[in-house]
C-alpha positions in Angstrom: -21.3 10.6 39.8 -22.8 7.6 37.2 -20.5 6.6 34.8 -20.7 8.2 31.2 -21.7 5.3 29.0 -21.0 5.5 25.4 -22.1 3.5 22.7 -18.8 2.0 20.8 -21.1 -1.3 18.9 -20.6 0.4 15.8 -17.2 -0.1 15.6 -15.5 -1.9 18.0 -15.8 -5.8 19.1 -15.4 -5.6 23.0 -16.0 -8.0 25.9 -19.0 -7.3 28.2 -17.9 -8.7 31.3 -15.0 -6.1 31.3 -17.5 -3.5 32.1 -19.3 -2.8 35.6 -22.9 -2.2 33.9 -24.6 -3.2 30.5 -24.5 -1.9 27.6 -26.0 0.9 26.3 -27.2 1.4 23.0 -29.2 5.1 22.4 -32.2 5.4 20.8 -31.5 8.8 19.1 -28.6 10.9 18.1 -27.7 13.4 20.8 -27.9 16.9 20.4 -25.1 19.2 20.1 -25.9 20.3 23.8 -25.4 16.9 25.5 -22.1 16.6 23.7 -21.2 20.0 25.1 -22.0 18.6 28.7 -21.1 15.4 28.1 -17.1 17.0 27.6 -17.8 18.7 30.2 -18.8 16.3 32.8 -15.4 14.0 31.5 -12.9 16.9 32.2 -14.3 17.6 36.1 -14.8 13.9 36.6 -10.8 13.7 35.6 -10.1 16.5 37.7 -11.7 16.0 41.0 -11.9 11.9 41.1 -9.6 10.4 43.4 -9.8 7.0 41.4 -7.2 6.8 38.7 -9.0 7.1 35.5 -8.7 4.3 32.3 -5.8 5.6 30.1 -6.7 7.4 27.8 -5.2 9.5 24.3 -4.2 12.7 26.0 -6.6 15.2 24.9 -6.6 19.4 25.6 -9.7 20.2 26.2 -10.9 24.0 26.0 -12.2 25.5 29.3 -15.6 24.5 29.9 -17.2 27.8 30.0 -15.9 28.8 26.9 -16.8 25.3 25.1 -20.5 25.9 26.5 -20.4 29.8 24.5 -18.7 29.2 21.5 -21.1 26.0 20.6 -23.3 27.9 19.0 -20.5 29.4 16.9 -20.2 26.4 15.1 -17.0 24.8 16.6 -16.6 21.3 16.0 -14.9 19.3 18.8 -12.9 16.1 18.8 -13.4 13.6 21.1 -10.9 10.2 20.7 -12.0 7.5 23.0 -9.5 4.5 23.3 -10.3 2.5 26.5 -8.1 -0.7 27.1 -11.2 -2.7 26.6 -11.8 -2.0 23.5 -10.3 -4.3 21.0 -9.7 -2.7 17.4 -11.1 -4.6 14.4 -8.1 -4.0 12.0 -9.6 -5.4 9.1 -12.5 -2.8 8.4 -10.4 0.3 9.1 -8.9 0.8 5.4 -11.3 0.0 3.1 -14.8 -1.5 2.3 -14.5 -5.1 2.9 -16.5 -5.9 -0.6 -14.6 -3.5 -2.5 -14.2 -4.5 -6.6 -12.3 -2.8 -9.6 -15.7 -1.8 -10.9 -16.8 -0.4 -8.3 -16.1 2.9 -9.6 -15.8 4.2 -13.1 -13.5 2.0 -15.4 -11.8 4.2 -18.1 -10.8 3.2 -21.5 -7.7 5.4 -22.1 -5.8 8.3 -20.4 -8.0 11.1 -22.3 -11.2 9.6 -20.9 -9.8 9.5 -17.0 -8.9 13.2 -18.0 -11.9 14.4 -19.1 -14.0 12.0 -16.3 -11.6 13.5 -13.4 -11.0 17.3 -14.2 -10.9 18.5 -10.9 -9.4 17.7 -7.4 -13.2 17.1 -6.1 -13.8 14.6 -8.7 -10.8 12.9 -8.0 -11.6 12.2 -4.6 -15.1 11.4 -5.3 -13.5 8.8 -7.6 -11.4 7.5 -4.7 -14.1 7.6 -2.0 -16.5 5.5 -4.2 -14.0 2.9 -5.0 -12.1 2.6 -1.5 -15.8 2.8 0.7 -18.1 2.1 -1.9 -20.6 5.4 -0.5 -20.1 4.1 3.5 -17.1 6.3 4.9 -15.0 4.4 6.7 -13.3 6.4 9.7 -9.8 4.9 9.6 -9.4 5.9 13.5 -11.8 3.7 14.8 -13.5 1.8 12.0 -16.9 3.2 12.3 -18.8 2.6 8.7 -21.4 4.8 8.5 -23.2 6.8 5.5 -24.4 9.5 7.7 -20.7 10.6 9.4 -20.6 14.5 9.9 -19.6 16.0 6.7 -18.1 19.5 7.5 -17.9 22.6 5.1 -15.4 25.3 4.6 -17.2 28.5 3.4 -20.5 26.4 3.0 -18.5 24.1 0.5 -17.9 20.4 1.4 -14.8 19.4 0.7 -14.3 15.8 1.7 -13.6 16.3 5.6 -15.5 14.2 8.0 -16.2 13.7 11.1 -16.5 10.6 13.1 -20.0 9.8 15.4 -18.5 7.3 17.5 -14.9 9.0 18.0 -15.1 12.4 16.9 -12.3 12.4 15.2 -12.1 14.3 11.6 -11.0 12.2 8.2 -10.5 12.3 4.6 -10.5 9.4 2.2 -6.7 10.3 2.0 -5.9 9.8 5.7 -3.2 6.8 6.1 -2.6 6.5 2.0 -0.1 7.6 -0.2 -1.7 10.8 -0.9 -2.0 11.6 2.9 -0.6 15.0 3.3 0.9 15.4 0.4 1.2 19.1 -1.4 0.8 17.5 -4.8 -2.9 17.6 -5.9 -4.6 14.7 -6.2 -5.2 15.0 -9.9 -1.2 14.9 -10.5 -1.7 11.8 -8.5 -3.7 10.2 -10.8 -2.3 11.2 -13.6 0.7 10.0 -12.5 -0.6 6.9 -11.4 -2.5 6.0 -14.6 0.9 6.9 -16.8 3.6 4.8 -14.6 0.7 1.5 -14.1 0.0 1.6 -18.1 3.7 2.4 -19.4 5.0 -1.2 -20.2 8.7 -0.1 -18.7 7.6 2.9 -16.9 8.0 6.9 -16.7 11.4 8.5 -15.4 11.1 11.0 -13.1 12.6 13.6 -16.1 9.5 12.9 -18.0 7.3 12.6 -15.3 8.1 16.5 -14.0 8.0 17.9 -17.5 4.3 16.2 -18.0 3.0 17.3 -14.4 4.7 20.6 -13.9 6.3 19.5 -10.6 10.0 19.1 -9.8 11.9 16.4 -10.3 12.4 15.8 -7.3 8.9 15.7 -6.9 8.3 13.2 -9.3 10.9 10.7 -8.1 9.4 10.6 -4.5 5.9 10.2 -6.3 7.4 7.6 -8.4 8.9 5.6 -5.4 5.7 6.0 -2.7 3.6 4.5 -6.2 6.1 1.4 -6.3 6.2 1.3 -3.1 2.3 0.6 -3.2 3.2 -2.0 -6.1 4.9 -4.3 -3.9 3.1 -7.4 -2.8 1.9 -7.8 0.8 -0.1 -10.8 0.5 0.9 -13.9 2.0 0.9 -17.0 -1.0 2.6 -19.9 -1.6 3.1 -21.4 -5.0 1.4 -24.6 -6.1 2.4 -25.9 -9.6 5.2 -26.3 -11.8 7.6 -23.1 -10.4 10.1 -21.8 -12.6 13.3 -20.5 -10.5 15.9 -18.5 -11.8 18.8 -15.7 -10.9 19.3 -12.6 -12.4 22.2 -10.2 -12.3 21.5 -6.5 -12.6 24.7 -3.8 -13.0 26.2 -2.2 -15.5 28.8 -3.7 -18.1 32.7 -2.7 -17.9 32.2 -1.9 -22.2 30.0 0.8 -21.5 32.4 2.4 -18.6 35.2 4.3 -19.3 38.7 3.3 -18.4 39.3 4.7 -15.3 36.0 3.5 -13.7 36.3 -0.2 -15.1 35.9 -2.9 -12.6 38.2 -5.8 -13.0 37.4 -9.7 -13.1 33.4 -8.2 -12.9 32.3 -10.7 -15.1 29.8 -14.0 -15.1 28.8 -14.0 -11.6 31.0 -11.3 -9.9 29.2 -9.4 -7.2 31.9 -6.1 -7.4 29.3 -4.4 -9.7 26.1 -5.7 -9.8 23.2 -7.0 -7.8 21.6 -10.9 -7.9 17.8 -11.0 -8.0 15.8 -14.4 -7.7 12.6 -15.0 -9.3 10.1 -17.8 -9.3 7.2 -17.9 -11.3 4.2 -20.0 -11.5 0.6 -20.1 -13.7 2.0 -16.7 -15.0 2.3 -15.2 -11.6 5.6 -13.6 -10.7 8.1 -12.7 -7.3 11.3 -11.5 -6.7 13.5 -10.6 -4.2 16.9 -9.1 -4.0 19.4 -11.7 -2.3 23.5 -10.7 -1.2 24.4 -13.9 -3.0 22.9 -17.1 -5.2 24.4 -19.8 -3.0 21.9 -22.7 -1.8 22.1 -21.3 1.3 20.3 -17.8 0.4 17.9 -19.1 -2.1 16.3 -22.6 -0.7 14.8 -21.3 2.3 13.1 -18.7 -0.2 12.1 -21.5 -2.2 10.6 -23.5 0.8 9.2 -20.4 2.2 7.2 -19.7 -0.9 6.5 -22.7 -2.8 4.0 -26.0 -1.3 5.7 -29.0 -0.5 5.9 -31.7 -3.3 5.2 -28.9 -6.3 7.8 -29.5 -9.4 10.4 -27.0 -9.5 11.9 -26.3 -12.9 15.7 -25.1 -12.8 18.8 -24.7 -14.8 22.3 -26.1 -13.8 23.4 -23.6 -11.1 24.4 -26.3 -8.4 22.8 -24.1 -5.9 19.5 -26.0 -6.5 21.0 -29.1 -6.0 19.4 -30.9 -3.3 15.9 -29.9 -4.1 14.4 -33.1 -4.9 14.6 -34.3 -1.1 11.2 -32.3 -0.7 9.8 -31.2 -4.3 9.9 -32.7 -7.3 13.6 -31.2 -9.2 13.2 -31.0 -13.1 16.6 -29.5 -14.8 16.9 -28.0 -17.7 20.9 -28.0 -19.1 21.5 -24.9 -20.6 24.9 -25.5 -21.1 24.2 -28.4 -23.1 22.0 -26.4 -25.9 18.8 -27.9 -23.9 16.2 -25.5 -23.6 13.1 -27.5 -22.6 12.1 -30.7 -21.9 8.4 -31.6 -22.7 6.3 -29.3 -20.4 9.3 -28.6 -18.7 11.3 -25.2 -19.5 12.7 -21.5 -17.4 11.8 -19.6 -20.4 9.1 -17.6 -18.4 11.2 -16.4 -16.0 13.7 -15.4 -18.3 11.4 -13.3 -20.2 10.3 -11.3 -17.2 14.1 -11.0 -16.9 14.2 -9.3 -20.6 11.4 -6.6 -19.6 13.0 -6.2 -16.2 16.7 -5.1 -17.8 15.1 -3.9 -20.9 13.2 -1.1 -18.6 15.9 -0.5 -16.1 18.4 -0.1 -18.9 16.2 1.8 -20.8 14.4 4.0 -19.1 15.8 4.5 -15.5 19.4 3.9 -17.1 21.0 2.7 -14.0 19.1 1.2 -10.4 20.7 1.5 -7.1 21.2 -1.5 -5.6 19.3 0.6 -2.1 16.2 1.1 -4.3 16.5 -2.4 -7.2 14.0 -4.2 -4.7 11.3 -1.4 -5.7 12.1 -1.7 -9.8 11.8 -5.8 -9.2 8.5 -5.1 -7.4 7.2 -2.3 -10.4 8.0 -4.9 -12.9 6.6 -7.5 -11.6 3.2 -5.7 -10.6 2.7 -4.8 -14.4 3.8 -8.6 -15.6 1.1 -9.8 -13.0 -1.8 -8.0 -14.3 -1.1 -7.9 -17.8 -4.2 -9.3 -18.4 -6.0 -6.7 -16.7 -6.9 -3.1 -18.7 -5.6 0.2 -18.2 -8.2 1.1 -16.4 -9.0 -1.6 -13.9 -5.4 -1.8 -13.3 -5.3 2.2 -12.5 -8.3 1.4 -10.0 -6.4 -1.4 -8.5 -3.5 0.7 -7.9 -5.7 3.4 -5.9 -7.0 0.4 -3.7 -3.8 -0.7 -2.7 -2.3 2.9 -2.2 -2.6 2.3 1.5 1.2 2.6 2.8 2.7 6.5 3.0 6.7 6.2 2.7 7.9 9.1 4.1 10.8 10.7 2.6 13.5 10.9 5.0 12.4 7.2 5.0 13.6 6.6 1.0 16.8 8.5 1.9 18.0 6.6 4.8 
């Protein structure tokens, strides 16, 4: 029996000499019939064939006689073809490769998104135009494509594709934050566009009065959206770098007696948390460290700054033996010197003010199991301060692409 040849071109990158004939491109789309038989040739060539087939994602297949009579009921099939020859190009499976904030509709305030996005179908019209830019991306396979299935419910299209090439069914949703998520997508968004534009951020009280959810609700909404803030992009800083340590933890004069810590002052770790910052041509990152000893923060500071840059420190003798590889300026803060010509941490410490300000504020108190996703909030807004409310709120929705699971955030 020949071989059933398929045409993956679209949207894979594969080797030809892996396979035992050329390859073949269609003229024409086939019809729903050769599909039918097409399925049905695969599952008797599986059964009968002697030769161990390619590995394949285990598929259940209805019978073939009853595939072949409900076709013209309508019933859509999946088909997922992953051959070992097929290499995956990663890099086209999440989004349009040219994607900008404009792209979509920019709004001026949080009345105008409002009345723009009224309903869930808008919303995700919103979302497909600014994350494919009208080509639908299947996120199994990477197959772009404007004319992918598009199937209705009731004669009502509601967003659910259909893949050519794989067969497999998508959303705009699938492998984002929103991705099976009970919470309608205009809560989404409204939550989005409130905790991106909110200098210190919404607490998750607020956030479930506003939206009508639970709160709950709203504190896993608002921990999957910082979650989406953090940065994954890989960057070293080139420049005159401003390092610093913060501590975050409450104070013993706002505890009562019994739940005082003692000697948890200056630098104590019994109560609070250190968190090093660098920033460089107003571009921020932090991390949460166990301690501020050379040996914890260096390597951070080699790992993410170019060899030879001008560091710019206070005192703390953990930076002491910088200057072998970049160029050391200190400030002595102990001395009443603050800055010294160009020279001066008073960056850093300002993103430290709106950091405490907001946790102390706001959130009131940060568990030291969840102070690595405040750090990345804050410094999200701090890095696109220049941008609006709007552009930020559309460059949120392109990087929603990670979906923290709950029992994940409990752990």
């Amino acid at each position: 029996m020949a071989a059933i040849k398929f045409d993956f071109t679209s949207c894979y990158e594969y080797n030809d000499t892996q396979f035992d004939c050329k390859p073949y491109i269609p003229k024409r789309e086939p019809t729903p019939l050769e599909e039918t038989c097409e399925d049905m040739l695969r599952v008797i060539f599986k059964k009968t064939s002697h030769v161990k087939p390619l590995k394949i994602k285990e598929i259940r297949f209805p019978e073939p006689l009853k595939l072949l009579t409900t076709r013209n009921k309508k019933v859509s099939k999946t088909l997922p073809v992953s051959p070992k020859s097929i290499i995956f190009n990663k890099s086209i499976m999440a989004k349009h490769p040219n994607i900008e904030l404009d792209t979509a509709s920019i709004f001026k305030s949080m009345v105008h998104m409002i009345d723009v996005l009224n309903n869930d179908n808008a919303c995700r019209e919103h979302l497909e135009q600014l994350r494919w830019n009208g080509e639908p991306i299947c996120p199994h396979c990477g197959s772009k494509r404007e004319n992918h299935y598009r199937l209705k419910n009731k004669g009502i299209f509601k967003g659910l594709y259909k893949c050519k090439d794989c067969r497999s069914r998508f959303t705009v949703t699938v492998g984002t934050m929103f991705d099976g998520s009970n919470v309608s997508l205009r809560k989404w968004f409204i939550a989005i566009y409130l905790f991106s534009s909110h200098k210190k951020g919404i607490s998750s009280l607020q956030l479930h009065r506003d939206l009508n959810v639970t709160q709950k609700t709203a504190w896993f909404m608002l921990s999957r959206i910082r979650n989406s803030f953090k940065n994954n992009v890989e960057f070293k800083f080139d420049g005159i770098t401003q390092v610093d340590e913060t501590y975050v933890g409450g104070k013993n004069l706002n505890r009562n007696l019994d739940k005082r810590t003692k000697n948890s002052q200056g630098r104590s770790l019994k109560s609070k948390v250190p968190v090093f910052g660098m920033l460089c041509n107003g571009m921020v990152y932090t991390v949460v460290v166990k301690n501020t000893s050379g040996r914890t923060l260096k390597p951070i500071i080699e790992d993410k700054v170019k060899c030879g840059s001008i560091i710019v420190s206070d005192g703390w003798r953990a930076y002491s033996g910088l200057s072998k590889e970049f160029r050391h300026r200190v400030i002595l803060h102990n001395k009443g010197i603050y800055k010294m010509g160009p020279y001066h941490t008073n960056g850093i410490e300002g993103f430290w003010s709106h950091l405490k300000r907001g946790i102390n504020g706001i959130y009131h108190v940060a568990s030291p199991k969840h102070l690595h996703r405040y750090c990345d909030e804050f410094a999200y807004r701090y890095n696109t301060r220049h941008m609006t409310d709007g552009e930020r709120f559309n460059l949120s929705l392109i990087n929603a692409d990670e979906k923290l699971m709950y029992r994940e955030l409990i752990a």
